[in-house]
C-alpha positions in Angstrom: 191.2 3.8 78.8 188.3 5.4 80.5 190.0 5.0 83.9 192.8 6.6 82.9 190.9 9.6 81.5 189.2 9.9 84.5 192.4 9.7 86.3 194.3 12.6 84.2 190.6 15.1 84.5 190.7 14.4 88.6 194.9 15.0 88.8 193.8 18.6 86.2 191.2 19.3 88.5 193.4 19.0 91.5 196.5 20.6 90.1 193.6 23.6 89.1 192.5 23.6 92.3 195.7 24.2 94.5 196.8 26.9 92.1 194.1 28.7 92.9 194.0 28.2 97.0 197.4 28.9 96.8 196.7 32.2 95.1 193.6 33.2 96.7 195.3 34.4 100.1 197.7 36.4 97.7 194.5 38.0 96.4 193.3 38.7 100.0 196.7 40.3 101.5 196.8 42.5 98.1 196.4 46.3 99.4 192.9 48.3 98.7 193.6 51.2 95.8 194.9 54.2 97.5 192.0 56.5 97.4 190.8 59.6 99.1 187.0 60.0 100.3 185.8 63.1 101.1 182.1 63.7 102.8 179.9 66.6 103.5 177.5 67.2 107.0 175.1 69.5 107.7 173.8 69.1 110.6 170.9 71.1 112.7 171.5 71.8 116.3 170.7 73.3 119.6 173.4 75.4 121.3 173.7 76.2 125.3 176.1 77.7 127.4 178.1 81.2 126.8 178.7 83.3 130.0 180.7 86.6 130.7 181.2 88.3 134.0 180.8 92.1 133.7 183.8 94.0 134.6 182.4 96.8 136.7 179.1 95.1 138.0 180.8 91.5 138.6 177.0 89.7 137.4 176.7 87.8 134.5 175.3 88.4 130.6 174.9 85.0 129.0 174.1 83.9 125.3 171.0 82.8 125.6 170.2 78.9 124.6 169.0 78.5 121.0 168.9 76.5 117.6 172.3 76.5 115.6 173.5 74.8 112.4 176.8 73.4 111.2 179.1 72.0 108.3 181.6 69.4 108.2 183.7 68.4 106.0 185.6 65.6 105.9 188.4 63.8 104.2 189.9 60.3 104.9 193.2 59.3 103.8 194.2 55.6 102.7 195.9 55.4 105.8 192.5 55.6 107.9 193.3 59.6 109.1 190.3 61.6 108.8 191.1 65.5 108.5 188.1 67.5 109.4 187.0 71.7 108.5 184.0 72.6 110.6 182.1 75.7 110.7 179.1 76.2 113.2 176.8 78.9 113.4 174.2 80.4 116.4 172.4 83.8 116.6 170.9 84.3 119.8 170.7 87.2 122.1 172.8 88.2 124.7 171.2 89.3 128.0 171.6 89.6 131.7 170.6 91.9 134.6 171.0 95.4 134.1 172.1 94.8 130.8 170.9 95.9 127.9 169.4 93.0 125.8 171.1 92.9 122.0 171.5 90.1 119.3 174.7 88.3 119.1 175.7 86.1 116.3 178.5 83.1 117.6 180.5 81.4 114.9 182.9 78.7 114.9 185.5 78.2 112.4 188.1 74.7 113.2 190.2 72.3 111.5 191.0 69.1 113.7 190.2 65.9 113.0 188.1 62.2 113.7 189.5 59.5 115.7 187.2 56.2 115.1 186.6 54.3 118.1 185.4 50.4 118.7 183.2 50.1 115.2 180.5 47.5 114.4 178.7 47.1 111.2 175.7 49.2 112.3 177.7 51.9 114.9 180.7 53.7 114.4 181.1 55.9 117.2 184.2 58.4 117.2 186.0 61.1 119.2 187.0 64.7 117.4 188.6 67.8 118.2 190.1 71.3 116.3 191.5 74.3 116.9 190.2 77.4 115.1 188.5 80.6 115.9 185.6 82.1 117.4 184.0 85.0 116.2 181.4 86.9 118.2 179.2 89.9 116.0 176.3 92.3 117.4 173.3 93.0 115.9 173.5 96.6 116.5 174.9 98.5 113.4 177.8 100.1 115.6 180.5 97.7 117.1 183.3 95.9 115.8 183.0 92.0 115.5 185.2 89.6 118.0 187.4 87.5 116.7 189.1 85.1 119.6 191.7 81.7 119.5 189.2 78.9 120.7 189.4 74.7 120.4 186.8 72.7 120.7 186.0 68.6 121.5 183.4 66.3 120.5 181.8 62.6 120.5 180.0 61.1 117.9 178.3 58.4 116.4 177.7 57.6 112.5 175.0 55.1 112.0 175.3 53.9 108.3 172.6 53.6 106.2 174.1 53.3 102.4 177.7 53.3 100.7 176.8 56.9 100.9 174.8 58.0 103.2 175.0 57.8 106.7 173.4 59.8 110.0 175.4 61.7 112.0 174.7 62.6 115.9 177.4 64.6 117.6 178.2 66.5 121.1 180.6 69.2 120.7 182.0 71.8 123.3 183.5 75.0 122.4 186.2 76.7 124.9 187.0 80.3 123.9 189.8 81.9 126.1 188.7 85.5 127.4 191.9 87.6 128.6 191.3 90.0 131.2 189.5 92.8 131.3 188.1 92.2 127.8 186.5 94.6 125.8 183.7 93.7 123.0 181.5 95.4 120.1 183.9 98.3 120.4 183.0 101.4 118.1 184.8 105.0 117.8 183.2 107.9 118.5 184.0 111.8 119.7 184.5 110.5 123.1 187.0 107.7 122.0 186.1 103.7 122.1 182.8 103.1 123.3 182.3 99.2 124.3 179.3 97.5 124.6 180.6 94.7 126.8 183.5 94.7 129.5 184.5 91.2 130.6 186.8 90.0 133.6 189.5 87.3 132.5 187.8 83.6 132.3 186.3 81.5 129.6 183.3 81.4 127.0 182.2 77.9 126.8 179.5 76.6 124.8 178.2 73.5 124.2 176.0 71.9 120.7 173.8 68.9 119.8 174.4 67.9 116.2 172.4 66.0 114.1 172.7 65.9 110.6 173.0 63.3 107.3 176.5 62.4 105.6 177.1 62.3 102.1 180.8 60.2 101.3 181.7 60.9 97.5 
């Protein structure tokens, strides 16, 4: 009689047993919640770069190197996309020979997005872009600000330190199309449009180290 009992408890346990192996892989294969995540960056930077070649003179004023700071803002969709609004920010000085030195602010306003690339546990590096617009503003109280078309590119690596918080280190070039014969920090005046800066047709690149922390909601 005992035999038998044990018999019947081992085929239970057994029949128990493959109901739930059988259903575990169901379990497994079942798809995540569909779920947005959105995250916040702000990073701390150093920009370089940012030439234009004078018009009448042919030499060069540049922006001269120095600390910037941006914001991103992130949001990933269930299907892995990750849609990105960044805004970056420098004021520096532009100078050159024969040039009269003045204060230059350079923003950067884009919307692009993250590609991840080959991810481990620890690193999760990635490759970015946007397209967006660069705005150039002088110091001095007369002349208009510049607003210009510009894309920019960059390559990054997350290192994770929490569900939600994560460091973020990032290279990003800017690439700002300059038509020719440019005119910038234009102002009226009884004489007609005076410009502080006349470039010849080529491109204002600049270039930015990022670092900053990540906050994922």
């Amino acid at each position: 009689m005992q035999r038998q009992q044990r018999h019947r408890a081992y085929a239970a346990a057994v029949w128990l047993a493959s109901i739930f192996l059988g259903q575990a892989p169901l379990r497994a294969e079942s798809p995540a919640p569909d779920t947005l995540q959105l995250s916040a960056t702000p990073f701390v930077g150093y920009q370089v770069g940012g030439n234009f070649e004078l018009t009448d003179t042919g030499q060069s004023v540049r922006v001269d190197d120095h600390a910037s700071a941006a914001l991103a803002l992130d949001l990933k969709a269930p299907d892995q996309t990750q849609y990105e609004l960044f805004y970056g920010h420098q004021s520096s000085t532009l100078s050159g020979t024969g040039f009269t030195p003045t204060g230059v602010k350079v923003e950067y306003l884009h919307i692009g997005g993250l590609v991840a690339l080959d991810e481990t546990e620890h690193l999760k590096p990635y490759f970015g872009g946007g397209l967006g617009a660069t705005r150039l503003t002088a110091d001095s109280a007369s002349g208009s600000a510049e607003t210009r078309f510009s894309i920019s590119l960059a390559l990054g690596l997350r290192v994770p330190l929490s569900p939600h918080f994560s460091l973020r280190f990032e290279g990003r070039g800017f690439l700002t199309p300059v038509n020719t014969d440019s005119a910038f920090f234009c102002s009226s005046g009884e004489g007609g449009a005076l410009c502080q800066l006349h470039a010849t047709g080529s491109v204002f690149f600049q270039f930015d180290f990022l670092a900053g922390v990540t906050y994922t909601l």
